[in-house]
KOLLO-462303 format. One record per residue: residue in three letters; y, x, z of N, C-alpha, C in turn. Coordinates in steps of 0.1 Angstrom, whole numbers, plus 5000, padded with zeros to 4 digits. Layout:
AlaYXZYXZYXZ...
//
This chain:
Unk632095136006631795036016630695076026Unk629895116022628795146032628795326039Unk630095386032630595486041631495476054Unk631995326049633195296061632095226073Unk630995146069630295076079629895146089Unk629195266087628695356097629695436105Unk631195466102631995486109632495426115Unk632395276117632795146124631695156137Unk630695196131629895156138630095266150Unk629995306149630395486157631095446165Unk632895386158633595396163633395266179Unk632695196174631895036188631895116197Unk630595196193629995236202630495326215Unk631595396206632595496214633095436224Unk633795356217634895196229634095126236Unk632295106234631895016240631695076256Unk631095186260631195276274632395246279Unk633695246273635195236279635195086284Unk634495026273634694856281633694876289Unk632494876292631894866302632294946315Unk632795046312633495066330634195046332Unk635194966325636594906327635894776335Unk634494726331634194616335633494616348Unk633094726346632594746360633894816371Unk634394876370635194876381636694766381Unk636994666375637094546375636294446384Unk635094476383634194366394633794456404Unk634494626409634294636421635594606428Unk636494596422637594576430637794446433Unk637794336424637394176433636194216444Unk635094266441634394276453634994306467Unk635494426465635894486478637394386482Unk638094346471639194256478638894116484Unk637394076475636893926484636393986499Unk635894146497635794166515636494176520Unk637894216517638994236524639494136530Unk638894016520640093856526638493796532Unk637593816534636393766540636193786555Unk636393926555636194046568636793946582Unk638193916581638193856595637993716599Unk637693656586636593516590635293566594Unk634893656588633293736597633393756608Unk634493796610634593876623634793766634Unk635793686631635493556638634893446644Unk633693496631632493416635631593496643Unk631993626639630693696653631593646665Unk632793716665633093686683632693576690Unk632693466679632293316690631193376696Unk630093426689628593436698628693536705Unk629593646709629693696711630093686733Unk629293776741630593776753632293786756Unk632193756769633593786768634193956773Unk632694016776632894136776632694246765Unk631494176756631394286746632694256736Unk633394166734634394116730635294206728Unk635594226740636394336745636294496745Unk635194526748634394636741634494696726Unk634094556715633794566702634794476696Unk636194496696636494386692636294336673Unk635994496667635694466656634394496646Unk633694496653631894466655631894326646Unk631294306636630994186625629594166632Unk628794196640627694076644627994096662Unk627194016669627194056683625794156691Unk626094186693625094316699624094186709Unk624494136720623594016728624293846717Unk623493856715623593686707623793616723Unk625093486723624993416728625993286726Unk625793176728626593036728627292986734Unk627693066746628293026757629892946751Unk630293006739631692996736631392816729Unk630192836720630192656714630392536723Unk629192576731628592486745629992466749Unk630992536754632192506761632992416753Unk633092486741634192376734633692266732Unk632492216728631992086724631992026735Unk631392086748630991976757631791986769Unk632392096770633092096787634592146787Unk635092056771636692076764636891946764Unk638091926758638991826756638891816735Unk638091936732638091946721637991796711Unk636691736713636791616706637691476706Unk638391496717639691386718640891486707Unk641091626704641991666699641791656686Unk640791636683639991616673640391486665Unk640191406675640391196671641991186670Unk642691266678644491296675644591366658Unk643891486656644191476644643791406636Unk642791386634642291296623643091166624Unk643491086633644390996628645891016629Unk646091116630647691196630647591236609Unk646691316605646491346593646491276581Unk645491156586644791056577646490956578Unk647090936587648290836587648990896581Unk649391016584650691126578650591126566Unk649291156560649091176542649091046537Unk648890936537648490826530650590766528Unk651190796540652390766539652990856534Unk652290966533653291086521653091066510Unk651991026504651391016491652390886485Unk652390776495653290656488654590656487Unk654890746500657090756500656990886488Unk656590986491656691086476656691026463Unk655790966463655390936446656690856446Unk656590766453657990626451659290706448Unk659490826454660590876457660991006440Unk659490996438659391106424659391036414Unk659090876415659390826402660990746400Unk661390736414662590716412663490796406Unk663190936410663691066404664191086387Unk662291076386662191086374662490986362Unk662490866365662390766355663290656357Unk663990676373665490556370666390596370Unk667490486366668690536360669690486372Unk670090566380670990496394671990626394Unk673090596399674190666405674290746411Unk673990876415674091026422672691026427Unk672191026409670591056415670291216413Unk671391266409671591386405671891486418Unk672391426424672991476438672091436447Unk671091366447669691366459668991436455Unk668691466439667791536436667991736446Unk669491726438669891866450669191856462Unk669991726474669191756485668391786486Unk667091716476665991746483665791926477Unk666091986465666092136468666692216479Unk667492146480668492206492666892176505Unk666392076513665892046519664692196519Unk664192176508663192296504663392416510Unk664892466514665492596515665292566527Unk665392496535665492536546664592536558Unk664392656568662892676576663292536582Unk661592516587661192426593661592386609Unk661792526614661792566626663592486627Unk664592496615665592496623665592306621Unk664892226620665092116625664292086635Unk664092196644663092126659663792066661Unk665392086669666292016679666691866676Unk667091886660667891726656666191676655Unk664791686653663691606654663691536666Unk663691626677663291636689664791506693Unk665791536696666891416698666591316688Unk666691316674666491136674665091086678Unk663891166674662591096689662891036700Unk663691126706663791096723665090946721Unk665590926710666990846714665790736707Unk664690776698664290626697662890626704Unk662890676715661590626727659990656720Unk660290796710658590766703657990866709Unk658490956717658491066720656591046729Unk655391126732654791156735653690956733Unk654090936719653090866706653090916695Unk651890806690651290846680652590866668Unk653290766668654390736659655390836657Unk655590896670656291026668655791156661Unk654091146663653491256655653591216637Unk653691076636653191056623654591056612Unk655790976618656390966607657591116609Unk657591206613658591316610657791356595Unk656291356595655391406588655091326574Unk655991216576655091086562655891146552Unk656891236547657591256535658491386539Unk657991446526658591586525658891596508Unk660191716512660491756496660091816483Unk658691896495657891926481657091876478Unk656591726483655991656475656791586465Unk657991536470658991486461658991556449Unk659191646454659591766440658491726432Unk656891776430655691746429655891656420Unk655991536427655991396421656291396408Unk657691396409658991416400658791456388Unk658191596391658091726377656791666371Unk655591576374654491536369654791396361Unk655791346367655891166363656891216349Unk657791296351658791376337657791356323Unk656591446328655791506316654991386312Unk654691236323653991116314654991036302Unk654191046287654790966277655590846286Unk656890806279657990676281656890546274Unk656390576266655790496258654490396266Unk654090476274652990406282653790306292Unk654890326298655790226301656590126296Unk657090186284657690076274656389966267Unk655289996267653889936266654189806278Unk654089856289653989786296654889716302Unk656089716297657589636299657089536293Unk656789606275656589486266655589386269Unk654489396277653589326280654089226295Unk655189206295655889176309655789186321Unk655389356326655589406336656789466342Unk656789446354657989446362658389646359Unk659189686370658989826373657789846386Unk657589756395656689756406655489776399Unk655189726391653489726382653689806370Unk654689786369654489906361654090096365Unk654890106381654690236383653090216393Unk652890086400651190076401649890106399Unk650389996380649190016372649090086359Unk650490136356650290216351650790346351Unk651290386361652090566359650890576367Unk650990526383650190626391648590656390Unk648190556382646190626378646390746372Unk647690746361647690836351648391006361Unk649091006370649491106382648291106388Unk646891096387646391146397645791276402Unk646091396389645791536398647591566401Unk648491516401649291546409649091476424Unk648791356422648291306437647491306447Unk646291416441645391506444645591616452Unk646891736443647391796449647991756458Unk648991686459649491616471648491576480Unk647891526478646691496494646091636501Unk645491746490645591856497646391956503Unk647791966499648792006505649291926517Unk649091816518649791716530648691726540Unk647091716535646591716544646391876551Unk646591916546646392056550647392126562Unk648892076554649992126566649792006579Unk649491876574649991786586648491836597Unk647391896591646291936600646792066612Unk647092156602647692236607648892236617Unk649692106617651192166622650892176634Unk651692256640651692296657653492256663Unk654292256654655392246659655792106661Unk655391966658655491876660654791786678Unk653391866670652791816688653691936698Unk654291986693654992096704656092056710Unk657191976704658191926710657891766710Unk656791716706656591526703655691486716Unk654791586721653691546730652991646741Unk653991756739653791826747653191786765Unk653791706771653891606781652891566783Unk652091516767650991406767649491456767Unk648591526774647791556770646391456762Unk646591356766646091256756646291226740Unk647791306740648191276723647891436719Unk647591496723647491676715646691686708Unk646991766694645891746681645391876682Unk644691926675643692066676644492166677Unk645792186668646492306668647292346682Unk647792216691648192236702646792306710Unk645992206711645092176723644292336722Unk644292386709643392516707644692606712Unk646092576715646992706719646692696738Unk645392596745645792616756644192606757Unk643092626749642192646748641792796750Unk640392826763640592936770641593026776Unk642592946779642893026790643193046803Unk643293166808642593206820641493246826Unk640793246837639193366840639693426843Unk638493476852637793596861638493736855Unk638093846863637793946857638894026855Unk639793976853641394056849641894036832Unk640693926828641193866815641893786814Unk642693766805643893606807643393526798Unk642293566785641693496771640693456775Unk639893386768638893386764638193356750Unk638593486748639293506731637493426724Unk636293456724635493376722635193236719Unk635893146731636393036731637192966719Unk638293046720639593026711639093056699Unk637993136695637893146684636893086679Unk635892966685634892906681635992796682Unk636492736688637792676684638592656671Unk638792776668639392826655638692796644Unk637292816644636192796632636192646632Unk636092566639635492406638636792356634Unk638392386635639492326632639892386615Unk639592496612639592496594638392456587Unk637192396594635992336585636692226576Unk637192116585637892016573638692076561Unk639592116565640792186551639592266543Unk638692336543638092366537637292286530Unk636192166536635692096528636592026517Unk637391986524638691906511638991976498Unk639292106504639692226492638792226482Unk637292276488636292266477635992146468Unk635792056477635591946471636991926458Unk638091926460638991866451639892006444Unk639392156444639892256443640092246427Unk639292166413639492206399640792076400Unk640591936401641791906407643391926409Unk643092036419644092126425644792176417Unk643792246408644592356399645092316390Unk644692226389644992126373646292116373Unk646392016388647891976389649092086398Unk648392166399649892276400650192336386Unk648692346377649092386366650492336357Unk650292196361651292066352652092026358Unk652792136368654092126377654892206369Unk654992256356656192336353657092256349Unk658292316346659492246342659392226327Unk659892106321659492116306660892196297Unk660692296293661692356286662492286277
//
């Protein structure tokens, strides 16, 4: 026994050097990969302070050689920025609140009633999943225009209030809640309305979580809806339009003012960010408890 101990011991010590630079070049490669996905948000942020000539000079220079603000001052105060601003946020805030309620409605019907070719919607909406976004501009764009919503709010909000992969979402979370917490509440003589109220949806809430950050996220983002819905309207354009016509033109023989556009850029991903962080363990939770139950 105490011939084997001291060869154990050896043998640690041997393996222990291998784990330690396994460990260390393990945490240089997340390092250099968080610079790799960091680098052109840095870079981004220098160009805002940056001229519109060293710009052009340096385009990938991470600080600016002359510090200047010329690019903030413009967008805050001598833009249209903060009206594109009040378009999204209530294009967002409407879009998600009506996704969160037609999804879930539409995932628990999925998942937990018993109706006639519920089997065959469920397809569509995979089927729906398959297909790009881009190829329903035209049929969006014609029934808008045949029902007069075209360059309102209404037209920005409801193409956006329900999608499939929140359905999907819904669906695969409400599956995995026990029958028994509803049979509970049958027996206590609740309807199906209060039943999926007060009791399924408190208990879905990191899938409705995720759902708020996914919905809020694309509906902040989209560009293709203010693109064919309000194009016309410069009163209804939300950030992602209004920043595609943000800086351009000028002096000089430039047609950008890439500066601009990109202090632009920075102030329209601060929200999706703060959201992310804020509700990111959340997040994970509930993609975690999206799998299919074998």
């Amino acid at each position: 026994m105490t011939a084997i101990e001291p060869t154990a011991a050896r043998n640690r010590s041997r393996r222990n050097p291998w784990r330690a630079g396994k460990r260390v070049l393990g945490y240089a490669f997340l390092l250099v990969s968080a610079l790799v996905f960091l680098y052109p948000f840095l870079l981004s942020l220098a160009g805002t302070l940056k001229s519109r000539a060293e710009i052009a000079s340096h385009p990938v220079l991470p600080w600016p050689l002359e510090l200047t603000t010329r690019a903030w001052q413009f967008v805050l105060l001598h833009s249209d920025f903060p009206r594109w601003t009040l378009n999204s946020i209530i294009v967002t805030v409407a879009a998600t609140l009506l996704r969160l309620f037609i999804d879930s409605l539409a995932g628990y019907s999925l998942a937990r009633l018993r109706w006639r070719g519920r089997g065959l919607v469920f397809a569509g909406v995979l089927a729906v999943m398959a297909v790009p976004p881009i190829v329903l501009t035209v049929p969006r764009f014609l029934v808008l225009k045949e029902m007069n919503l075209l360059n309102t709010y209404p037209g920005l909000i409801f193409p956006l209030a329900v999608d499939a992969a929140g359905i999907f979402i819904m669906k695969q979370f409400f599956e995995q809640i026990p029958r028994e917490l509803e049979e509970a509440a049958r027996i206590d003589g609740a309807n199906i309305y209060q039943t999926y109220w007060h009791v399924v949806l408190p208990v879905a809430r990191p899938a409705l979580i995720t759902l708020t950050i996914l919905a809020f996220q694309a509906t902040w983002n989209e560009f293709l809806m203010p693109l064919i819905v309000v194009r016309a309207s410069p009163d209804h354009w939300t950030l992602p339009f209004g920043l595609s016509t943000l800086g351009r033109g000028g002096a000089g023989g430039q047609t950008f003012d890439y500066p601009v556009m990109l202090a632009g850029s920075i102030l329209t991903i601060v929200p999706v960010a703060i959201i992310f962080i804020i509700f990111q363990r959340f997040f994970v939770r509930g993609l975690a408890s999206q799998g299919i139950k074998g």
